[in-house]
C-alpha positions in Angstrom: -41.8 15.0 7.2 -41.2 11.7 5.9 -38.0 13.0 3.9 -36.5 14.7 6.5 -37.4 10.8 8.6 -35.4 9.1 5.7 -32.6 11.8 5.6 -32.2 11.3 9.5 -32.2 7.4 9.4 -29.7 7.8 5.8 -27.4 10.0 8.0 -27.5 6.9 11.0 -26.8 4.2 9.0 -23.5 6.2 7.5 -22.6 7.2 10.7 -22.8 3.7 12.3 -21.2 2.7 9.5 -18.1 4.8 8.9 -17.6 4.3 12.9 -17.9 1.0 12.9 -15.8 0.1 9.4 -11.8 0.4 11.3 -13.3 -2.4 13.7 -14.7 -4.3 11.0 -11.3 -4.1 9.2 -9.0 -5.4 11.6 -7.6 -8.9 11.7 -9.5 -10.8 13.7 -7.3 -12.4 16.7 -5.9 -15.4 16.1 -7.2 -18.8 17.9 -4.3 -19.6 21.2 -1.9 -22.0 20.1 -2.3 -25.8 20.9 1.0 -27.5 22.1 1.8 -31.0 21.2 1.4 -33.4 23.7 5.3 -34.8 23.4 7.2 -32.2 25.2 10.3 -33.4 23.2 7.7 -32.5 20.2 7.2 -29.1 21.6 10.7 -28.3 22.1 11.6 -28.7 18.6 8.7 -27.1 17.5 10.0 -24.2 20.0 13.4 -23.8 18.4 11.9 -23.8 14.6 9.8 -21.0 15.7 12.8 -19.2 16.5 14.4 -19.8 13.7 11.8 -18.9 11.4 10.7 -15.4 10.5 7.1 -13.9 10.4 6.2 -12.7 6.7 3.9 -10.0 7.9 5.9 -8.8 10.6 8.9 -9.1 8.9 11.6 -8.6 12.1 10.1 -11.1 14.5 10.3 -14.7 14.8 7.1 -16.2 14.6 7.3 -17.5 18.3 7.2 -13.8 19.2 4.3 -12.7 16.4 0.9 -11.9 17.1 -0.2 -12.0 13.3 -3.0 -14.7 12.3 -0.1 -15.7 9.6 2.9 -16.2 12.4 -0.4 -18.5 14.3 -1.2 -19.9 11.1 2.4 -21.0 10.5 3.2 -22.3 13.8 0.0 -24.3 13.9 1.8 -25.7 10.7 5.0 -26.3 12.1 3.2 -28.5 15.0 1.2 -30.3 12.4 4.7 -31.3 10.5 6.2 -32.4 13.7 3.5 -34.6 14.4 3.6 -36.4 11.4 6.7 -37.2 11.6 8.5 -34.7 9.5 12.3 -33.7 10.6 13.5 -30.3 11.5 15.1 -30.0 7.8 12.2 -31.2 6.2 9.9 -28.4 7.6 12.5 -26.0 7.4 12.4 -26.6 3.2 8.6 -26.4 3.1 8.2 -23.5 4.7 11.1 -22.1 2.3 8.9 -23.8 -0.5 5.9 -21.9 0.7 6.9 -18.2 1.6 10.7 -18.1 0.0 14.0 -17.9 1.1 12.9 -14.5 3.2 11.2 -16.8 5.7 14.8 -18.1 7.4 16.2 -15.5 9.4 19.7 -17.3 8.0 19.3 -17.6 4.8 21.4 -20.2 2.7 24.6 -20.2 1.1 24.3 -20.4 -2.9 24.7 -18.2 -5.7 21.5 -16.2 -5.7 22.3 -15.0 -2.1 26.5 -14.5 -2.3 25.3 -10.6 -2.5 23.2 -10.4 0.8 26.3 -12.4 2.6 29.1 -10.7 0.9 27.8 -7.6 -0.4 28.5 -5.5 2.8 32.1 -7.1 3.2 32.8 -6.0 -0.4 31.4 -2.6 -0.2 33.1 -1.9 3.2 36.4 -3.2 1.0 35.7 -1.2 -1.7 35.2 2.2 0.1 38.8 1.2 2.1 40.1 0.8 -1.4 39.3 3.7 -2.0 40.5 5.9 0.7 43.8 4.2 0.9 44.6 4.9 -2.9 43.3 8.5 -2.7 45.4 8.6 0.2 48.9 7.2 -1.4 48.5 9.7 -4.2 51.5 12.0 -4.7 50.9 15.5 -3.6 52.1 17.7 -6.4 54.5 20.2 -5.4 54.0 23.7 -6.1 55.9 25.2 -8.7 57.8 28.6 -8.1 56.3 31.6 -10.1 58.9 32.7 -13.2 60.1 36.6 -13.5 56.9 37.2 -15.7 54.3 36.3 -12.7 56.5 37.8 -10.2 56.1 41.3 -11.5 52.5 40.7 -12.4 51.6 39.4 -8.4 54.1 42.7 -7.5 52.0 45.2 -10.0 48.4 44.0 -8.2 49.5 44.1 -5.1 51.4 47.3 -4.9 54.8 46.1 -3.4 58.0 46.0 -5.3 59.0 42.1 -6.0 62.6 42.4 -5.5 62.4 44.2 -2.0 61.9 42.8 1.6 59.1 40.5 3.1 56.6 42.9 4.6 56.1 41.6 8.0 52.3 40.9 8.0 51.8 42.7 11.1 53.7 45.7 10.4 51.6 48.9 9.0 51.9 49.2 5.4 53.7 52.6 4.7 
């Protein structure tokens, strides 16, 4: 009796558990953002949310996020303003922090000429391409000699020398 007690109670506890573990796993929702007092404050802390991109979410601004991390980062933005910081200044420690990813423009130096020019070139590239495959010469068919004639006339049954067969007419 007192296995079968244990075996119920064992069964409980992993069926609470395994119900109760996606819930546990979850982020847990982030705390509402504060705005600054200054509303000149706010509405630069406003447009560097739009300009900066959510690392989690990847496609959205971090005004538009719900991630802790978007929260996490605009609580940080609002902490730079208020001390004083300017607009380029946070810009370059958030690029310090998460990478050049975290700009939804990204800046103009060698190690990103590919993502700004790569699509221009391969669009070139492929144009190239079809223009030159285009401008190539056709080559013109030569005419068969005597030899290939009589061959062509001995597989196909017709005398070489003699009148086009309509193609609609019956064959004799």
């Amino acid at each position: 009796m007192t296995v079968l007690r244990s075996h119920l109670i064992a069964g409980a506890m992993v069926s609470v558990l395994c119900l109760s573990s996606p819930a546990l796993a979850q982020e847990p929702t982030p705390a509402p953002d504060q705005p600054l007092a200054s509303a000149a404050q706010e509405a630069r802390a406003q447009a560097l949310f739009d300009e900066l991109r959510c690392v989690v979410c990847q496609h959205e601004a971090i005004a538009d996020s719900p991630a802790g991390v978007a929260s996490d980062m605009r609580r940080l933005v609002r902490e730079e303003i208020a001390a004083g910081r300017t607009d380029a200044q946070i810009r370059q420690g958030m690029v310090d922090r998460y990478g050049d990813y975290v700009l939804f423009t990204p800046p103009m130096r060698v190690g990103t000429w590919l993502l700004w020019f790569g699509p221009l070139a391969l669009v070139l590239a492929v144009g190239s391409g079809l223009w030159l495959a285009s401008r190539r010469r056709r080559e013109e068919p030569q005419p068969l000699t005597a030899d290939e004639e009589a061959r062509l006339a001995a597989l196909t049954g017709t005398p070489g020398d003699g009148p086009d067969m309509d193609a609609g007419a019956p064959h004799p």
